[in-house]
C-alpha positions as CSV (number, residue, x, y, z in Angstrom):
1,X,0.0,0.0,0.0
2,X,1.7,3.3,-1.0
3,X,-0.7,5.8,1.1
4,X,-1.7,6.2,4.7
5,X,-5.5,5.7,5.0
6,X,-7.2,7.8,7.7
7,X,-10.7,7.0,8.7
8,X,-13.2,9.6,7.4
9,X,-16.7,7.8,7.3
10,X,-18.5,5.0,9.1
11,X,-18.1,1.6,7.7
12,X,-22.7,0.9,7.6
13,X,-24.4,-1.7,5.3
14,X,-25.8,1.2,3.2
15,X,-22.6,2.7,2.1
16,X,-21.2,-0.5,1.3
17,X,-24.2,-1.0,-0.6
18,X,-23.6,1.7,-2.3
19,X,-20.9,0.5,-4.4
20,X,-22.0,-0.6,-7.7
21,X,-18.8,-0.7,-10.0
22,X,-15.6,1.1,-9.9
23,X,-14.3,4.1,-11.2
24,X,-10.5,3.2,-10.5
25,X,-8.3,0.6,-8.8
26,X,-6.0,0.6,-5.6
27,X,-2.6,-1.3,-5.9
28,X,-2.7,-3.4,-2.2
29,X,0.9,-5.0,-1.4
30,X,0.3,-8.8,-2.2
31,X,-0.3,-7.6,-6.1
32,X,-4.3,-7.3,-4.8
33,X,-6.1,-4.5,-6.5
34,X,-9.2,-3.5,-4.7
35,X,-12.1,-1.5,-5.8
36,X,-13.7,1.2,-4.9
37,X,-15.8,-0.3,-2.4
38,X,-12.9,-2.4,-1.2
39,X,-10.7,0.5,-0.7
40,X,-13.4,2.1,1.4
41,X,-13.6,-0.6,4.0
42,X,-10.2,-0.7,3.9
43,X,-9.5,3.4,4.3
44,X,-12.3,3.2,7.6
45,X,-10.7,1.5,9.8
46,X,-11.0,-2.2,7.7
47,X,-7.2,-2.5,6.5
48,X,-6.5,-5.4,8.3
49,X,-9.1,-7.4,6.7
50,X,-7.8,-6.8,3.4
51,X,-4.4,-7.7,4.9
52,X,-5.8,-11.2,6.3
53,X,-6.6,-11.9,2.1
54,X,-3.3,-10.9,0.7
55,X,-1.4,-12.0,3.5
56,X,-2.4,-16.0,2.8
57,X,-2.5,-15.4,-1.1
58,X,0.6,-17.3,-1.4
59,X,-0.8,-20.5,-0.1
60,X,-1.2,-23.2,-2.8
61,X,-5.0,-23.5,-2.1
62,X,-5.4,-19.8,-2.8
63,X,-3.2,-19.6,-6.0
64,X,-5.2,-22.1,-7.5
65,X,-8.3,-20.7,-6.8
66,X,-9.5,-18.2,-9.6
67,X,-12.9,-17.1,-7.4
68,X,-12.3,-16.7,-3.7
69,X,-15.1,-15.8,-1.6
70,X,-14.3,-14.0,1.7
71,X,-16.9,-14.0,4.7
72,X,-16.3,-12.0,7.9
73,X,-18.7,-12.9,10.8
74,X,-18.5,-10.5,13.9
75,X,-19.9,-11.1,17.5
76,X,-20.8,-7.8,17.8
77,X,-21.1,-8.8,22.1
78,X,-17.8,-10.3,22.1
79,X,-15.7,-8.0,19.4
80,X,-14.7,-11.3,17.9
81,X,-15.1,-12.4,14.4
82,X,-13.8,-15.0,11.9
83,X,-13.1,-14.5,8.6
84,X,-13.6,-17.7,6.2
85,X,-12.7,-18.0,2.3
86,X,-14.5,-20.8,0.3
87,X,-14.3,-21.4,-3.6
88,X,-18.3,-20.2,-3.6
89,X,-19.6,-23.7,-4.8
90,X,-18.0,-23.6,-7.9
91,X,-19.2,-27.5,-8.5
92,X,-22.6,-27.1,-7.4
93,X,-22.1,-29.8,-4.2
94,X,-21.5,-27.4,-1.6
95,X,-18.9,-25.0,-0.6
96,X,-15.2,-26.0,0.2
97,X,-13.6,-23.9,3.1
98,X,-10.2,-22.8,1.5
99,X,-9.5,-20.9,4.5
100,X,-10.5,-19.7,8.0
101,X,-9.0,-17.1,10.4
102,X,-10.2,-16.6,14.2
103,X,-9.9,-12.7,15.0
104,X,-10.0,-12.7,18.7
105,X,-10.4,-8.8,18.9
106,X,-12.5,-6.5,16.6
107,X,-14.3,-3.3,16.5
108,X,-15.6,-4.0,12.7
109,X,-19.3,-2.5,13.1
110,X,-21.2,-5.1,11.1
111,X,-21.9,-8.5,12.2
112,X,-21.2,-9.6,8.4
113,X,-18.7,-8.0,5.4
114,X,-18.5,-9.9,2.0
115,X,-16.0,-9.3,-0.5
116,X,-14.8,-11.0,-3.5
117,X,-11.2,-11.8,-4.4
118,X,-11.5,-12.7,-8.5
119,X,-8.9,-13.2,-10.3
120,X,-8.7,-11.1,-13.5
121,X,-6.5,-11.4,-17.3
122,X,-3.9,-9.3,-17.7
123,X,-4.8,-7.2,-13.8
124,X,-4.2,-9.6,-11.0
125,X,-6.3,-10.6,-8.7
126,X,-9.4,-7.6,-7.7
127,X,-10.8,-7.4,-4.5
128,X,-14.3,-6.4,-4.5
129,X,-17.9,-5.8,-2.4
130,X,-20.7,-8.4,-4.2
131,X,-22.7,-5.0,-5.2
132,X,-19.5,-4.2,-7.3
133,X,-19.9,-7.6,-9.2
């Protein structure tokens, strides 16, 4: 990441929802490029969830995987969460779990965040919110 991201709005369902495409692309360290939306969790207060999806990009499940699907579930009681990445029942016989993450601390504001990790020709792989899709 080349720029220091300062919070400046609150991270709510209906600005996420918001998102519906992207004007431009973020470079994230990894080679991740987010989206618009992406970017905007990550530059209010969200940066280390987009750090727990680059930093395990170099396993060999994740390399092979062309469509991840992130999931972050928050305990909003106990500021705990887990963030899980399946292939999104690409097969049609249920999900596989590619990947899971216990996050014993939080203060995410949502009790659920989705985001999309697709990799594209020619760019790399694009993080994205599933209204950006």
């Amino acid at each position: 990441m080349s720029e220091t991201l300062e919070p400046t709005h609150a991270i709510t369902s209906s600005a996420l929802a918001g998102f519906t495409g992207t004007v431009r692309y973020y470079r994230w360290h990894s080679g991740l490029l987010l989206t618009d939306g992406a970017h905007y969790l990550a530059a209010n207060g969200a940066a280390w969830l987009i750090d727990v999806l680059a930093s395990v990009q170099y396993l060999p499940a994740m390399r092979a995987e062309e469509r991840q699907f992130w999931t972050l579930q928050v305990d909003l009681e106990k500021h705990a969460a887990v963030v899980v990445c399946t292939d999104g029942d690409k097969t049609g016989e249920g999900e596989i779990e590619l990947y899971r993450q216990e996050i014993p601390y939080t203060d995410f504001p949502l009790n659920e965040a989705k985001l999309f990790a697709f990799r594209e020709p020619g760019m790399g792989r694009v993080v994205l919110l599933p209204s950006e899709y």
